[in-house]
C-alpha positions in Angstrom: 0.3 -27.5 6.5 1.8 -26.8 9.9 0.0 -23.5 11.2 2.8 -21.4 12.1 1.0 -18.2 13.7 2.9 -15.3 14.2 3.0 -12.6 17.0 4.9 -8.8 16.9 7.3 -10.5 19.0 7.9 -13.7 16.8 8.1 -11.3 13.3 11.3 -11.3 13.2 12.0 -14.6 13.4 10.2 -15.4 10.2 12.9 -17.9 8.3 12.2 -15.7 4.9 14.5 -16.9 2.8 12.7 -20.2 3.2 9.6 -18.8 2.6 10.7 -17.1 -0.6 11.6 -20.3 -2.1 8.9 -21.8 -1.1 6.3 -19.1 -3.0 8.7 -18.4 -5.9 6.6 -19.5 -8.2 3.3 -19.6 -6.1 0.4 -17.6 -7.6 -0.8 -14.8 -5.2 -4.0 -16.6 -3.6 -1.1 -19.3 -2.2 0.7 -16.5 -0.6 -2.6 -14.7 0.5 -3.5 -17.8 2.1 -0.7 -18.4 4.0 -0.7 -15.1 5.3 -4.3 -15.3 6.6 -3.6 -19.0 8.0 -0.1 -17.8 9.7 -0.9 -14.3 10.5 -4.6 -14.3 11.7 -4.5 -11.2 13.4 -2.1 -7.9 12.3 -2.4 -8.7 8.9 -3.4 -4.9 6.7 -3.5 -4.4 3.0 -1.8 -1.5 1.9 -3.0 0.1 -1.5 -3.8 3.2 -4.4 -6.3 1.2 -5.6 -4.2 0.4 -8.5 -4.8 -2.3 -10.7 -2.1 -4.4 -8.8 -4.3 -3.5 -5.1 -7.5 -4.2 -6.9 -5.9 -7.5 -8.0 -5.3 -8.5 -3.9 -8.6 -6.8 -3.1 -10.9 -9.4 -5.6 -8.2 -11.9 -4.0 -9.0 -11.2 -0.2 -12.5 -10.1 -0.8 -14.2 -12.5 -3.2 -12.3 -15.2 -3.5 -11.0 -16.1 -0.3 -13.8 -14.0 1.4 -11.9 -12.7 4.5 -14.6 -10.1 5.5 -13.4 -7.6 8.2 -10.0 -9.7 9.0 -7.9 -7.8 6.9 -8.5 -3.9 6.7 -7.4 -1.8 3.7 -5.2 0.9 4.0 -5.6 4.2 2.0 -3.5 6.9 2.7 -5.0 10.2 1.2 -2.3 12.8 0.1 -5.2 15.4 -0.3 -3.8 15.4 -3.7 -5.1 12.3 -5.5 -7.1 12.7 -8.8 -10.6 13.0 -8.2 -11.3 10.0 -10.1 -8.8 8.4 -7.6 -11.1 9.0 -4.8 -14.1 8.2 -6.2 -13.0 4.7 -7.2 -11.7 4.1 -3.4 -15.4 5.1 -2.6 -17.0 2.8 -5.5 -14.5 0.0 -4.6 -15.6 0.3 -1.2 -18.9 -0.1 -1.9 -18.4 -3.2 -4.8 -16.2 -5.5 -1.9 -17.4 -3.9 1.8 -13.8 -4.0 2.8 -12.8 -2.7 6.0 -11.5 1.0 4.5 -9.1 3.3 7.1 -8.2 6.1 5.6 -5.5 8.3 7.0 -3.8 11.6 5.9 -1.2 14.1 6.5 -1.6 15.5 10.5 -3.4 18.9 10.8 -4.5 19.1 7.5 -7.5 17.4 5.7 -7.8 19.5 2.3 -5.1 20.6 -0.5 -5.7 24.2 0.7 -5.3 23.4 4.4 -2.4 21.4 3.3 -0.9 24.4 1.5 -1.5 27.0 3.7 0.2 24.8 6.7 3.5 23.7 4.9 3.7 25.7 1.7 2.4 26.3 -1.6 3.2 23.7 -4.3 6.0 21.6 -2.0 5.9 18.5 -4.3 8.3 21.0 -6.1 10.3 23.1 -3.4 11.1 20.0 -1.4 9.1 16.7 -2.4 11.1 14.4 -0.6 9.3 16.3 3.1 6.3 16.4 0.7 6.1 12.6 0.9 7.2 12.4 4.4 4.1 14.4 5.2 1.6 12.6 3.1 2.8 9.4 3.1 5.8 8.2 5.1 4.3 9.6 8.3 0.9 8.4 7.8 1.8 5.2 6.9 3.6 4.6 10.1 0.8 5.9 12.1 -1.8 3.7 10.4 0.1 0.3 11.1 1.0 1.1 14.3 -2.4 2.8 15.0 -3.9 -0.9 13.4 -1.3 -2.9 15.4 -0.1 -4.2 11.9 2.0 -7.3 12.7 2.5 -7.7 8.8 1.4 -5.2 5.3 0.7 -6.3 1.8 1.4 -4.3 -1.4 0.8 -5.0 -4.3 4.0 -4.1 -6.3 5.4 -5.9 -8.7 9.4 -6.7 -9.9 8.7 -5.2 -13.5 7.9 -2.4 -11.9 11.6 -0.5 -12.0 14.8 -1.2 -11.6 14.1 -0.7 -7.8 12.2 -3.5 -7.4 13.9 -6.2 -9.7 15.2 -8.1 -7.2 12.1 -7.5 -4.3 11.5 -10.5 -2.5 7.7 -12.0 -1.8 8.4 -11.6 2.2 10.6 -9.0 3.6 10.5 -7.4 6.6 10.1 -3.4 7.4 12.7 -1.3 9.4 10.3 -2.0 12.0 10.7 -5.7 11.5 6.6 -5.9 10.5 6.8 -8.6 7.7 6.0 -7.5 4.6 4.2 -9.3 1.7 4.4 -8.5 -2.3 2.1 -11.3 -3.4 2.6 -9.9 -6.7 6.5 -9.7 -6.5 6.6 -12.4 -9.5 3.6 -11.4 -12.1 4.6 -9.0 -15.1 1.7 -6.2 -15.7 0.6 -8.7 -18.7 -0.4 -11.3 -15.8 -2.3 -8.3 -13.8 -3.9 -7.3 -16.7 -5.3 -11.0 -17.8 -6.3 -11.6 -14.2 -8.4 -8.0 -14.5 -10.0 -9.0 -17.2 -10.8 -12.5 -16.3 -12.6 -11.8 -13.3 -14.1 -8.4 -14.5 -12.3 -6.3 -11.7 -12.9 -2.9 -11.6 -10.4 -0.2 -11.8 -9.5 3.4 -12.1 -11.2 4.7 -14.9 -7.9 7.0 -15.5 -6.4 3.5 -16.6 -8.3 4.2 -19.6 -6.8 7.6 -20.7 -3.5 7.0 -20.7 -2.5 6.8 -17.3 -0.2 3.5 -16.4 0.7 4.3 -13.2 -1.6 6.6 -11.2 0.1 8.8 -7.8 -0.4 12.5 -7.2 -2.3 14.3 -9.8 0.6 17.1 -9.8 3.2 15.1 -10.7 1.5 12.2 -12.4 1.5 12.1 -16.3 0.3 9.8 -19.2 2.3 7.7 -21.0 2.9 7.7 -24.6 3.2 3.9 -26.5 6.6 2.3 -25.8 7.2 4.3 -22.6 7.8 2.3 -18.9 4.7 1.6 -17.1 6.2 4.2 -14.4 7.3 7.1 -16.6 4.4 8.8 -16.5 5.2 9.5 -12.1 8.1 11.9 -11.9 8.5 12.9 -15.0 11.5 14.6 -15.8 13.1 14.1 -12.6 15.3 10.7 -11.3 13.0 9.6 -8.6 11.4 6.2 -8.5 9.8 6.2 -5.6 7.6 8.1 -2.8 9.8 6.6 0.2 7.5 4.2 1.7 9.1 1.3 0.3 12.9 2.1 0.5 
């Protein structure tokens, strides 16, 4: 293949729609790969340390063995599960990734959190909620990092948001933006988990089938959407980092 490196400056110019035919039906270690051939610097993994992030992690980490190349991104609401944040701490320790963590400005505890910008906001006003714990930090982090391009690891089964989600988009700040998993169904993610003995979040295992914020993060009962259990009750389908 042609190396095609790309700059900040060049992002934009990325001919994606060419790309996404060509990795329609790629499995994620051929779109992996071409990122860390044609984006050898910038490049950041974004995850929860869901099973889809912990699918990219074995990916980057033990298969294609990219060391410190590629750091992964954590953003800590202060209100994770605690069984969230000890698995970030056991993955860390399983794949010595390069692990930032960042977090909501001027706070760095659910209390401090609370006392700063109110008791409980997930329910007076979640939409500043996640601008706070998520949105904000986000931006910070990749620009902090000098992201040129960010991996997730969602997937089109997902919700009807994500349907139609390319494998390469780019960002309102025109950063490039990968979904290696755009194309897998939670079946695949699943199999590939089991194949390769990944670990996950133990919380997997009691019901949970999509884990966010512990207040407003549910179980799910048999037959329900793998994203029912976030939000329940309410119409929102996502935190606002990927709209």
């Amino acid at each position: 293949m042609t190396q095609c490196l790309v700059s900040p400056t060049q992002a934009p110019a990325l001919k994606l729609m060419k790309l996404n035919q060509q990795f329609e039906g790629a499995h994620p270690r051929e779109i992996l790969s071409w990122c860390l051939e044609n984006i050898p610097t910038g490049l950041v993994q974004t995850t929860a340390f869901s099973i889809n992030g912990m699918v990219i992690v074995d990916l980057l980490y033990r298969d294609l063995k990219v060391g410190s190349q590629v750091p992964v991104l954590f953003l800590d609401t202060l209100h994770h599960f605690p069984e969230t944040l000890d698995f970030v701490q056991k993955a860390q320790r399983v794949y010595d990734f390069d692990l930032k963590i960042y977090k909501a400005q001027h706070a760095d505890s659910s209390e401090n959190f609370a006392d700063r910008y109110g008791q409980e906001l997930w329910e007076t006003d979640v939409e500043r909620f996640y601008q706070l714990t998520k949105v904000e930090p986000l931006e910070r982090a990749l620009t902090e990092l000098e992201a040129v391009a960010w991996i997730t690891g969602r997937r089109r089964d997902q919700a009807r948001t994500r349907s139609e989600m390319p494998i390469f988009e780019l960002d309102y700040q025109q950063r490039v933006k990968v979904n290696p998993l755009a194309t897998w169904t939670r079946k695949h993610t699943w199999a590939y988990i089991a194949e390769h003995g990944v670990i996950y979040n133990p919380l997997y295992d009691r019901g949970y089938a999509s884990i966010g914020d512990q207040p407003m993060t549910t179980p799910v009962d048999q037959g329900e959407g793998e994203r029912s259990g976030r939000w329940r009750g309410s119409d929102k389908t996502e935190c606002g980092i990927h709209l």
